[in-house]
C-alpha positions in Angstrom: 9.4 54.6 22.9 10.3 57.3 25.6 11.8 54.5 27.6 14.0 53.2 25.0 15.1 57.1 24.3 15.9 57.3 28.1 17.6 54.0 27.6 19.7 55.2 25.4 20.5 58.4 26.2 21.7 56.9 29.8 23.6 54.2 27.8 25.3 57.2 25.4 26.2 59.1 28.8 28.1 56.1 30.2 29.9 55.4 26.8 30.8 59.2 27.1 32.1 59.7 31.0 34.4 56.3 30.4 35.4 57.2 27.0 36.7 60.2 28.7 38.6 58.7 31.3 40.0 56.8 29.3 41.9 59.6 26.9 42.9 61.5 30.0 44.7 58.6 31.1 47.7 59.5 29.0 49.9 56.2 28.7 54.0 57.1 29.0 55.8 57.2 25.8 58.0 54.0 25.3 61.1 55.9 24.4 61.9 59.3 26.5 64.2 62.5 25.7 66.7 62.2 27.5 67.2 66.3 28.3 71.6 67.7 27.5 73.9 66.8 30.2 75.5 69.2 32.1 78.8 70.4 31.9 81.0 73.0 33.5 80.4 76.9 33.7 76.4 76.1 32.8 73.8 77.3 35.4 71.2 75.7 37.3 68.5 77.7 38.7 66.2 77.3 42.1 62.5 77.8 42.0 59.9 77.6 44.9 57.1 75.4 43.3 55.1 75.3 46.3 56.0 75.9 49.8 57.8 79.5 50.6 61.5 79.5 51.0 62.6 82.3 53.5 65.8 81.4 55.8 68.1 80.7 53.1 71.5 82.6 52.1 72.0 79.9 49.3 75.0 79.4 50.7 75.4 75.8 50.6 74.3 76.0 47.2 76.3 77.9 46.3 79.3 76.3 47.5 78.2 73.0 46.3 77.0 74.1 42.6 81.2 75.9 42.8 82.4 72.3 43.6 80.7 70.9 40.5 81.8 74.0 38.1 78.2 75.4 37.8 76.2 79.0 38.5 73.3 79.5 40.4 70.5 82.1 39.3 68.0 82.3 42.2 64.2 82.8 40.7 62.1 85.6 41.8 59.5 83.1 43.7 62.4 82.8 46.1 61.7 84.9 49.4 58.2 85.3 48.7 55.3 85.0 51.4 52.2 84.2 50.9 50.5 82.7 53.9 52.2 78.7 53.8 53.0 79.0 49.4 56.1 80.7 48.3 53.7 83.9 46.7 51.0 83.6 44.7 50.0 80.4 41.8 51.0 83.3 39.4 54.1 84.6 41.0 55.0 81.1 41.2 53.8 79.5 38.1 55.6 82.7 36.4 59.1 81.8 37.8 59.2 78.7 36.7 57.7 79.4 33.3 60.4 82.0 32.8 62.8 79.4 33.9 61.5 77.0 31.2 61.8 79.2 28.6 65.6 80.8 29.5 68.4 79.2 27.2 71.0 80.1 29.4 69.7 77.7 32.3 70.4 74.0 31.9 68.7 73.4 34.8 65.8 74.0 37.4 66.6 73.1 41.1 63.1 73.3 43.6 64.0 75.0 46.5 61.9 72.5 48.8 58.6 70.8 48.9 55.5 70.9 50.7 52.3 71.4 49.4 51.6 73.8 46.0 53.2 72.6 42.5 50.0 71.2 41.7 48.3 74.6 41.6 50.8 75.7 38.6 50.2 73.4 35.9 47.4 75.0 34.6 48.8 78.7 34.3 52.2 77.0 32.5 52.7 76.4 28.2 55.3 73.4 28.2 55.9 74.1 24.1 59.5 75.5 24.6 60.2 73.2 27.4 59.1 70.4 24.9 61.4 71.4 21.9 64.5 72.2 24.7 64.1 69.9 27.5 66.3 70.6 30.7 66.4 68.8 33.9 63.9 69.5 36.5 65.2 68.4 40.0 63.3 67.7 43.3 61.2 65.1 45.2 58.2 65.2 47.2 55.4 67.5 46.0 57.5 68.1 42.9 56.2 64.4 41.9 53.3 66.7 40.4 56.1 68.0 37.9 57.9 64.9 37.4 54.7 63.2 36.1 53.6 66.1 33.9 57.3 65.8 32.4 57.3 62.0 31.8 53.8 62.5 29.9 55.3 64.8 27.6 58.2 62.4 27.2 60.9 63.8 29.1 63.5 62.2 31.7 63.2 64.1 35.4 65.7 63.8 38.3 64.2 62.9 41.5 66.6 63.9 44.2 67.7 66.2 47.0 66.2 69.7 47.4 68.8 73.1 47.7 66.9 72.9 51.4 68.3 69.4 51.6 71.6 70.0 51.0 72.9 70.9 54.9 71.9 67.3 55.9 72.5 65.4 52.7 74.9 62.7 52.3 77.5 62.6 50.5 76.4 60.0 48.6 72.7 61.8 47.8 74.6 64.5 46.6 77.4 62.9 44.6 74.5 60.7 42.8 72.5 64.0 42.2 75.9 65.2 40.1 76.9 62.0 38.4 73.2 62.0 37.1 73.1 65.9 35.9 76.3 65.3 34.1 75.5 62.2 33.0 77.9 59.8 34.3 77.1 55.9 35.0 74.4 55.6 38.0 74.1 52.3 39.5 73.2 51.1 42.9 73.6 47.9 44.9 71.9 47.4 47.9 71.8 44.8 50.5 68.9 42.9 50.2 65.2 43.2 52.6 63.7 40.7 54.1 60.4 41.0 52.2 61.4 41.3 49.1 60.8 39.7 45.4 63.8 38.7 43.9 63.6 39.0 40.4 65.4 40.2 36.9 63.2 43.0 35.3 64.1 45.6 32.4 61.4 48.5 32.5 61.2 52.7 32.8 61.5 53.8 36.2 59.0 56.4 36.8 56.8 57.4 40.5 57.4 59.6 43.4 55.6 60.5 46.1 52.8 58.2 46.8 50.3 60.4 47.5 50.7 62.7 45.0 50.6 59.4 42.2 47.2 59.2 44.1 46.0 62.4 43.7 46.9 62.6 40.3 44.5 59.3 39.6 42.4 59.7 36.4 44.2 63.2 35.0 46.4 63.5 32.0 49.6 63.0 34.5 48.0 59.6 35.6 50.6 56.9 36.0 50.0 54.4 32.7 52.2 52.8 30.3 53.8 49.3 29.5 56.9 47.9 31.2 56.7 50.5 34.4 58.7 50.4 37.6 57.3 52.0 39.6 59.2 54.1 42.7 57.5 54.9 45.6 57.9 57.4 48.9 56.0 58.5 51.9 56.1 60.8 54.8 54.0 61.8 57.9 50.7 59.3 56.3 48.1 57.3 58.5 48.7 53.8 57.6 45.1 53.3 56.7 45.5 55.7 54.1 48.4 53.8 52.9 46.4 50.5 52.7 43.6 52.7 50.5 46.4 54.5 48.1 47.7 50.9 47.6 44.2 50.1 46.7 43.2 52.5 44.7 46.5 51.4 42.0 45.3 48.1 42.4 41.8 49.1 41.3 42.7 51.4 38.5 44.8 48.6 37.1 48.5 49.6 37.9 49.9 47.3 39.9 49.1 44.3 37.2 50.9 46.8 34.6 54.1 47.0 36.5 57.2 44.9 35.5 58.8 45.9 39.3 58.2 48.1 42.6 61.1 49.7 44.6 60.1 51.0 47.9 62.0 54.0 49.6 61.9 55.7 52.7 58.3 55.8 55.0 58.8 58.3 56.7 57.2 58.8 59.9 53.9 57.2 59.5 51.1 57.3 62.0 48.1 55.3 63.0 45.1 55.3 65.2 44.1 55.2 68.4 43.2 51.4 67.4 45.7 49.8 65.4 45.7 49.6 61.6 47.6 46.0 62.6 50.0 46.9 59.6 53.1 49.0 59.2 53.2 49.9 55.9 56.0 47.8 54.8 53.5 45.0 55.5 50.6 47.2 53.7 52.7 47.4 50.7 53.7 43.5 50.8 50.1 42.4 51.2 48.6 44.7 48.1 51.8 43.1 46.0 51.2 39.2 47.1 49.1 38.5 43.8 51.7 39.8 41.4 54.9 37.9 40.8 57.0 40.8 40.0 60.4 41.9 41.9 59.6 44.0 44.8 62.8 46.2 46.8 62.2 47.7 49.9 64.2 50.1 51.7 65.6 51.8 48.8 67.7 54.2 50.2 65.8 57.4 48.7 62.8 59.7 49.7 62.5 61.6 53.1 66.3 60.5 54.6 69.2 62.5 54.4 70.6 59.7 51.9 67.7 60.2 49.5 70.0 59.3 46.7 69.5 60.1 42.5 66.7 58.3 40.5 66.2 59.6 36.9 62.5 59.0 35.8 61.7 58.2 32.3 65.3 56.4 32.2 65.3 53.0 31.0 66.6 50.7 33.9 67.4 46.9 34.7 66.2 46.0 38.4 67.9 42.6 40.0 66.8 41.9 43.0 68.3 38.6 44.5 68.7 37.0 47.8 71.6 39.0 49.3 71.9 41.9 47.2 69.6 44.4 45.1 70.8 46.1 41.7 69.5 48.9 40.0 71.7 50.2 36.8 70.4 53.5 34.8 71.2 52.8 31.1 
């Protein structure tokens, strides 16, 4: 009888820990808000999420927000020091929550990257944000935000940084403005050796690799039907590209996609004994068993043409022979 309890009970447990997994998994909502275009004389402000901001007289900005009509209001996390973060979680978390909530901006800018956006999300109430959606801008560590916002249901622009701007190209910063104000966005591409070709309608979503990693198994995870999935790297060891690509493999992502666009990788590094790999090659060998369109090369990420992608936006991906398409509806 005890044994049958203790069967039980360890058979109740199970039930519970993968039940559990499973809910926190949130899958993407089919359809996403789509948050109001911009237009001229609104204002756009900049927020360090995670890494301090210092040696910057926002000048650039400036100058370039002037070219496209708009303000800039520089948040209070800006020029603060905390050891590597831009001040504390709170300090931080507080500037961007007061930046969700403010009517008067129509958009939040991240000031740059690094490591630290993660630490806000549990000290932030997304309800206004929710009922008043504006567009959050940034790439890198700010993949943390991006996938927070596509589980609510919101569209995200991932693009250039206000650090970016001094090095940007003209193109990364002309797609950044055609998607804030919401005119077409397309690209075509020449066409990569390794790729898929393919004709595939889906929601673009991803980011940074390893933060889609990290955020394996919690309420941002990266789940849903009819994904295309973006991804990006800098400064990784390759083996630890060939265990990311793994790991979606494992937790069944890579059989959900309906395409995979490749961007920059950026500065990887290996061993003192070869991975054998670059991760070009790591990425085509985890895709070989799914006959979806696969892009690398995509000119975004860690480049100074690290052109516009909105996520949560419906897109068609065309990948053929000579050319590449992707068109934002």
């Amino acid at each position: 009888m005890e044994t049958k309890l203790r069967n039980w009970c360890m058979v109740i447990c199970w039930l519970s820990l993968t039940l559990s997994t499973v809910f926190a998994q949130t899958y993407l909502p089919k359809n996403m808000k789509k948050p109001s275009i911009l237009k001229p004389g609104d204002t756009v402000a900049v927020v360090a999420t995670a890494r301090k901001h210092l040696q910057d007289d926002f000048k650039a900005t400036t100058e370039l927000l002037k070219q496209w009509g708009l303000h800039l209001k520089i948040g209070s996390s800006i020029g603060l020091d905390n050891h590597q973060l831009a001040g504390t979680d709170e300090q931080r978390a507080q500037d961007l929550q007061n930046m969700l909530n403010d009517d008067s901006v129509k958009a939040i800018w991240c000031a740059r990257g690094g490591y630290g956006s993660i630490r806000l999300l549990k000290h932030l109430n997304w309800e206004k944000f929710e009922q008043n959606p504006k567009w959050l801008i940034g790439f890198s560590d700010v993949t943390v935000l991006h996938q927070k916002i596509q589980s609510l249901g919101i569209q995200s622009i991932h693009g250039i940084m206000t650090v970016n701007i001094p090095r940007a190209t003209p193109e990364a910063k002309e797609t950044l403005r055609k998607a804030l104000f919401g005119e077409e966005l397309s690209y075509e591409i020449p066409s990569h050796s390794k790729n898929k070709v393919g004709r595939v309608q889906g929601t673009l979503v991803g980011g940074n690799l390893s933060l889609i990693y990290s955020l394996a198994g919690t309420p941002m995870d990266l789940r849903g039907e009819d994904l295309i999935l973006y991804i990006e790297d800098l400064d990784e060891y390759l083996y630890h590209v060939d265990r990311m690509m793994m790991q979606l493999e494992y937790k069944g992502l890579l059989k959900q996609l309906k395409g995979l666009v490749v961007g920059s990788m950026t500065k990887m590094k290996d061993n003192d004994i070869p991975w054998g790999k670059d991760a070009l090659e790591i990425i085509e060998d985890a895709m070989k068993p799914y006959a979806i369109p696969l892009v690398f090369d995509f000119p975004a990420g860690h480049i100074p043409d690290n052109r516009a992608l909105i996520f949560g936006s419906k897109v068609v991906l065309e990948v053929n022979k000579d050319k590449t398409k992707l068109v934002f509806e």
